[in-house]
C-alpha distance (Angstrom), angle and dihedral (degrees) to the residues before:
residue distance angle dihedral
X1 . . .
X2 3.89 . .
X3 3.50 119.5 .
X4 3.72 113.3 -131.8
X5 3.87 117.7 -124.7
X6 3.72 129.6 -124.6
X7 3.34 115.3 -68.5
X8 4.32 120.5 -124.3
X9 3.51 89.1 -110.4
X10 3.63 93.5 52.6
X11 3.79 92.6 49.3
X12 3.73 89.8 49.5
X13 4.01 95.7 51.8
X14 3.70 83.1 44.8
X15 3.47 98.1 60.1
X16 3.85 92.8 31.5
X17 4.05 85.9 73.4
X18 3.89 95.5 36.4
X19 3.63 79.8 57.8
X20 3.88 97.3 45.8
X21 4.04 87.7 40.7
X22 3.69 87.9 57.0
X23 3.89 90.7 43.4
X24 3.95 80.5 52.9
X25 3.94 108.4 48.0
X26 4.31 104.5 28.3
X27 4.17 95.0 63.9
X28 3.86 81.4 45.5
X29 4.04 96.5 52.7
X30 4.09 85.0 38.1
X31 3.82 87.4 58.5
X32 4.06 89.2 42.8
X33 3.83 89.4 55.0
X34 2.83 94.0 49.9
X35 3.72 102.0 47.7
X36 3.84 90.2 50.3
X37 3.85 82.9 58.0
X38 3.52 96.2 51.6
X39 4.20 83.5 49.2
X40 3.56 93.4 49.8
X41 4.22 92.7 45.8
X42 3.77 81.0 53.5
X43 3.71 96.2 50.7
X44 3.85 91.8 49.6
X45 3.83 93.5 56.1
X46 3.77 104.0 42.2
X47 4.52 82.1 60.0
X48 3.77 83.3 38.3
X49 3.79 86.5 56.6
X50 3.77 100.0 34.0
X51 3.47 88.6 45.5
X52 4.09 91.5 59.0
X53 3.41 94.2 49.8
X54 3.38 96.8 53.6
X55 3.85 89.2 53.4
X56 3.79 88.8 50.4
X57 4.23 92.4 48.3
X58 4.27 78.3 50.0
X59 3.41 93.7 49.8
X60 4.07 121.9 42.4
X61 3.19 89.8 -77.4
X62 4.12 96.9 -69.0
X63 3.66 118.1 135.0
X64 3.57 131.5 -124.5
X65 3.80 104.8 -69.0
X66 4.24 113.8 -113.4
X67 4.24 87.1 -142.1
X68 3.51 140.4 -6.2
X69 3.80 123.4 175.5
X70 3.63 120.8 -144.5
X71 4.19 132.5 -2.9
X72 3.04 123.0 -43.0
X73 4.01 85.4 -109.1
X74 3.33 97.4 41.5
X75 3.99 130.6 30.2
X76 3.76 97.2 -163.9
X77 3.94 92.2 54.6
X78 3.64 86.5 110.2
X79 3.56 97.7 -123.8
X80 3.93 117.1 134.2
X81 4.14 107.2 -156.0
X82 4.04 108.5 -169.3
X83 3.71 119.5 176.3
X84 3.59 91.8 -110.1
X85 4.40 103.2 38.0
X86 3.55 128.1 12.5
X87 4.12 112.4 -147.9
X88 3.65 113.6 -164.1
X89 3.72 115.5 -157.9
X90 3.67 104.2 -96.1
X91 4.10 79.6 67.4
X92 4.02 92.1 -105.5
X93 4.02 106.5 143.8
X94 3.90 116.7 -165.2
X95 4.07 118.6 162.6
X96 3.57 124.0 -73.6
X97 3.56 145.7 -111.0
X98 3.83 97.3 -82.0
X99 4.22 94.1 61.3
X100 3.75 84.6 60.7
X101 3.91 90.8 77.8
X102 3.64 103.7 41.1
X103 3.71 116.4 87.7
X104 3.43 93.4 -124.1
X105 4.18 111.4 123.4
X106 3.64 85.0 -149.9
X107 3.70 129.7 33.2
X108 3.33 107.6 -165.4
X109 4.12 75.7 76.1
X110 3.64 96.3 77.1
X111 4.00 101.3 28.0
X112 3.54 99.0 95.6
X113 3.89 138.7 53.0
X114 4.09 116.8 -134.0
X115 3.38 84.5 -147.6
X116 3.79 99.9 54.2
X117 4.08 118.5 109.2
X118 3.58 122.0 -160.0
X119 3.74 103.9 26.7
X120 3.47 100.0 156.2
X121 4.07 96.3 77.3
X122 3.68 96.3 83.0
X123 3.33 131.6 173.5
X124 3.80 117.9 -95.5
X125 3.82 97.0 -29.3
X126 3.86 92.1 -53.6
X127 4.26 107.5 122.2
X128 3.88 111.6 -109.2
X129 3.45 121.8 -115.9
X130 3.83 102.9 -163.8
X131 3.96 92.5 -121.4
X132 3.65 123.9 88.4
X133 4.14 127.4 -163.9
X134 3.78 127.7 -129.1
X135 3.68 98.9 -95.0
X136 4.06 94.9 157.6
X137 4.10 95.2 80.7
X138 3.46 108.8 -14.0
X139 4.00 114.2 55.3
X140 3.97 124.3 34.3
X141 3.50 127.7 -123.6
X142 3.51 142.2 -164.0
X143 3.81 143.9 -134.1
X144 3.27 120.8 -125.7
X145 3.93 116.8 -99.2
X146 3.74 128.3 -92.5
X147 3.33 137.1 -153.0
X148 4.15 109.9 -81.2
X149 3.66 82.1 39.8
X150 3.83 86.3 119.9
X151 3.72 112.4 131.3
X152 3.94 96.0 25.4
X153 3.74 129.0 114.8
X154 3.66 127.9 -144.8
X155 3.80 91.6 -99.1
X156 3.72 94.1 53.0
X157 4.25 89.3 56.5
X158 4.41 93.1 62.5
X159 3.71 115.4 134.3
X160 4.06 114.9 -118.3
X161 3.77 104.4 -130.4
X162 3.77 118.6 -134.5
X163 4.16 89.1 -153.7
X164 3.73 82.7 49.7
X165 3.66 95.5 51.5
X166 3.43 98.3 -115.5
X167 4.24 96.0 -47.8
X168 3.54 111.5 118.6
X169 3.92 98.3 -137.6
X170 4.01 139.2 -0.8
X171 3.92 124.7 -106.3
X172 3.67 126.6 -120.6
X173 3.84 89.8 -116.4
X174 4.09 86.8 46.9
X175 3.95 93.5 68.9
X176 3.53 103.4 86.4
X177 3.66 89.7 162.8
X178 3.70 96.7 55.2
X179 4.22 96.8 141.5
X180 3.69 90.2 62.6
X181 3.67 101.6 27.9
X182 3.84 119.0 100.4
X183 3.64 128.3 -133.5
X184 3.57 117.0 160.7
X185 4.53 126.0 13.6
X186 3.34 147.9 148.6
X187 3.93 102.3 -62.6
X188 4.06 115.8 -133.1
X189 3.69 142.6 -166.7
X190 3.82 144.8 133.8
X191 4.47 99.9 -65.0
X192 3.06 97.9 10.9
X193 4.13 149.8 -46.2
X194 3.64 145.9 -23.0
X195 3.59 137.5 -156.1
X196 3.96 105.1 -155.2
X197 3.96 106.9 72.8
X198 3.50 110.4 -147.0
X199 4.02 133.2 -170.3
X200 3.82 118.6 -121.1
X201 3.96 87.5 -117.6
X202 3.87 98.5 36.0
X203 4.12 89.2 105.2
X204 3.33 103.7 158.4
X205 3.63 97.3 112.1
X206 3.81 84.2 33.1
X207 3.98 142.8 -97.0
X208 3.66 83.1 -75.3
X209 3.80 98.5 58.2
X210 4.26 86.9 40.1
X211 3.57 95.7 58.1
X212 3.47 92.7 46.2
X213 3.85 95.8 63.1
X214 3.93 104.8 55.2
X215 3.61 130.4 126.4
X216 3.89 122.9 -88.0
X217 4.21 107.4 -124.6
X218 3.95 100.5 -161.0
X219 3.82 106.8 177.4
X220 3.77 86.8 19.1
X221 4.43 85.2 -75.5
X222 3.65 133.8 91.3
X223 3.82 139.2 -156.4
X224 3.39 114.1 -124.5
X225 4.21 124.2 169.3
X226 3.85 109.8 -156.6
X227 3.73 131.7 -143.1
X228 4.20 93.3 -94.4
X229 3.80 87.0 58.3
X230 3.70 99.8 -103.5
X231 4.16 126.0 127.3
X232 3.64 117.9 -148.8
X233 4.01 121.7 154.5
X234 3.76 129.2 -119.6
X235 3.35 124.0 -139.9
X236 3.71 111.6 -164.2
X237 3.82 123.6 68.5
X238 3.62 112.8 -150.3
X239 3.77 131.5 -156.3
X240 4.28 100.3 -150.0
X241 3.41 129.3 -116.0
X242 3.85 99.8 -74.2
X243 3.74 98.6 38.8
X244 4.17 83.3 114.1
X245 3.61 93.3 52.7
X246 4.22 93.9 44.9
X247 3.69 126.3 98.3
X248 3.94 125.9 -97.9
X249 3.59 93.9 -106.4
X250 3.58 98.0 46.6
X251 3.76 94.4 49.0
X252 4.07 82.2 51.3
X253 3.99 90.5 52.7
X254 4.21 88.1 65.2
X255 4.26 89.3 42.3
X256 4.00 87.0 -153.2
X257 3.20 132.0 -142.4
X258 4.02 85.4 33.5
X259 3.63 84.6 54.3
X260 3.70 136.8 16.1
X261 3.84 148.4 139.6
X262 3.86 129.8 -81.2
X263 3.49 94.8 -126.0
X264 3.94 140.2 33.0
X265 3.63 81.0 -139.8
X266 3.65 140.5 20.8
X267 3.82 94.8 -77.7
X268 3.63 95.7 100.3
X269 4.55 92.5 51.9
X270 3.66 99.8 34.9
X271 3.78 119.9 76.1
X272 3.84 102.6 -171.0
């Protein structure tokens, strides 16, 4: 005896619930992605951070520098020596010093946040990574080199900071605030990412340059790995103190509340 098929008002009630099932389960494994992204951004800082301080215990107590241009005999060598990518000058790029102290056989493992958008603008050729390192009080930077540079090394080309006092960069036993200082997160700005964090009142390149460091908020949180090695999230993106009295364009450069700082002020960046 023949069997009789499904009827059309069986197959629509059966695909009615598929439907709803799906409905059901695919927000749930979008919100498990992207949880295991957040997990995996989190990972990536806390060696990011553990792996600075063990270059500052290593080394006087000086953190990994944010930029130096040229050797460290020579600062017209042409090399460019970020804390994330060191260039040399025939345009080769190979990890920098940080990666060295993580435990990572690898490095390109931990260079670059899932949850990062817009990682093609990099900075000067070098490939972003999405995170960005406290270069407004903690690590020193250079300028570039100039001509009648000749004789200088890298270390003799760092910038003195005015919100520094005139120092170039803070010690390791100099952050007093360490817990609630940050040192490396998920860099921000309109397009895309950077990878020098600035504060909203560290001007000394400018508002320009300071709005073009903050942190990137995706899902209204963002990663952040503080000076005492711990990762937390933060989940408020702030504008800074002056954002009212700022230009259009500048306040379009930081692309808030996609973006933002951690701090109004410079509570979040300096660790004294």
């Amino acid at each position: 005896m023949n069997r009789p098929g499904f009827t059309l008002l069986e197959v629509l009630i059966t695909v009615a619930i598929i439907g709803l099932l799906m409905g059901i389960a695919l927000p749930a494994m979008d919100r498990a992605a992207a949880a295991a992204q957040r997990t995996h951004c989190r990972t990536n800082l806390r060696q990011m951070s553990r792996a600075a301080i063990q270059y500052a215990i290593e080394h006087d107590g000086q953190f990994p520098p944010g930029v130096l241009y040229g050797s460290d005999a020579d600062a017209t060598s042409g090399d460019v020596r970020a804390w994330d990518w060191h260039r040399d000058p025939s345009g080769r790029v190979r990890p920098g010093t940080l990666w060295n102290y993580t435990d990572m056989n690898e490095p390109s493992g931990v260079l670059t946040c899932p949850t990062a958008v817009g990682l093609e603008a990099a900075w000067q050729g070098d490939r972003a990574t999405g995170y960005n390192y406290n270069v407004a009080f903690i690590a020193a930077e250079a300028r570039m080199p100039w001509s009648g540079d000749e004789g200088l090394n890298a270390w003799d080309l760092l910038i003195e900071k005015p919100n520094l006092d005139g120092r170039t960069d803070l010690r390791y036993a100099q952050c007093h605030r360490s817990g609630t200082t940050a040192l490396f997160g998920t860099g921000g700005r309109s397009g895309g990412t950077n990878k020098f964090m600035r504060s909203p009142v560290n001007v000394g390149g400018g508002y320009d340059t300071a709005y073009a460091g903050g942190q990137s908020f995706p899902g209204s949180t963002s990663n952040v790995g503080w000076v005492d090695g711990h990762v937390s999230k933060k989940a408020h993106a702030y504008k800074g103190h002056h954002w009212d009295d700022l230009p259009a364009w500048l306040c379009d450069t930081l692309s808030w509340p996609a973006n933002g700082f951690l701090s109004d002020d410079a509570r979040a960046y300096d660790p004294r």
